[in-house]
C-alpha positions, 0 to 999 in steps of 0.5 A: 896180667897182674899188673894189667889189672893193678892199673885198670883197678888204679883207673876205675873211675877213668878208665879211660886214664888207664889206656896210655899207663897200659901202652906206655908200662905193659907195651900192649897195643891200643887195641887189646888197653881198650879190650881190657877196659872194656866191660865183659858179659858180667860187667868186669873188666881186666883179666878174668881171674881163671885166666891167672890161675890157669897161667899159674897152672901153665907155667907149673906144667912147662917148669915139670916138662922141663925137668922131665926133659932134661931127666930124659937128656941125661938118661939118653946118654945110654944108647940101649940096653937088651935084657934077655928073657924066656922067649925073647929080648927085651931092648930099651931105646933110651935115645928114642925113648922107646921099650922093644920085644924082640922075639925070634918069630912070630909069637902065639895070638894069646902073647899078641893080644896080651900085649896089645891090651897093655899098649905094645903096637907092631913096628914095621920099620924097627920089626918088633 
């Protein structure tokens, strides 16, 4: 994109001149040079300047992802850990990234509600 609009400021009085420098260095199809070229709803032409920046700001957020994935890989390597308490079990699923309360029956509507307000849900399939 950078480069994209290094040749089309290049080109400013002709910018006509820039649509094969874009097709032949950046391999852009003739269609998107000429919608480059083109002027937009505020007269500039190129990349707008917020598409470079959120770029950047995409590029951060993939490159975060990425280790936070291969964090999650590495932990992984741990089937699941169950850690008793009062009333139940706790059961940390690292493979399926996933904390379960087990509990020997069904518990009271307080418990219940306490831990849906802080974001537990009901598995059916897992029966936790």
């Amino acid at each position: 994109m950078k480069r994209a609009n290094t040749i089309i400021r290049k080109h400013r009085k002709n910018p006509e001149a820039a649509i094969p420098v874009l097709i032949d260095e950046l391999r852009l199809s003739e269609k998107r040079a000429k919608e480059l070229i083109a002027p937009d709803g505020f007269g500039d032409v190129g990349y707008a300047h917020y598409r470079l920046s959120n770029n950047n700001a995409d590029t951060r957020r993939m490159k975060e992802r990425l280790v936070e994935l291969r964090r999650k890989e590495a932990a992984s390597s741990q089937e699941t850990k169950s850690l008793p308490f009062a009333s139940g079990e706790i059961e940390m699923d690292f493979r399926g990234d996933r904390i379960r309360l087990r509990y020997p029956g069904k518990p009271d509507a307080a418990t219940t509600g306490n831990l849906k307000r802080h974001g537990f849900r009901w598995s059916p399939s897992n029966g936790v």
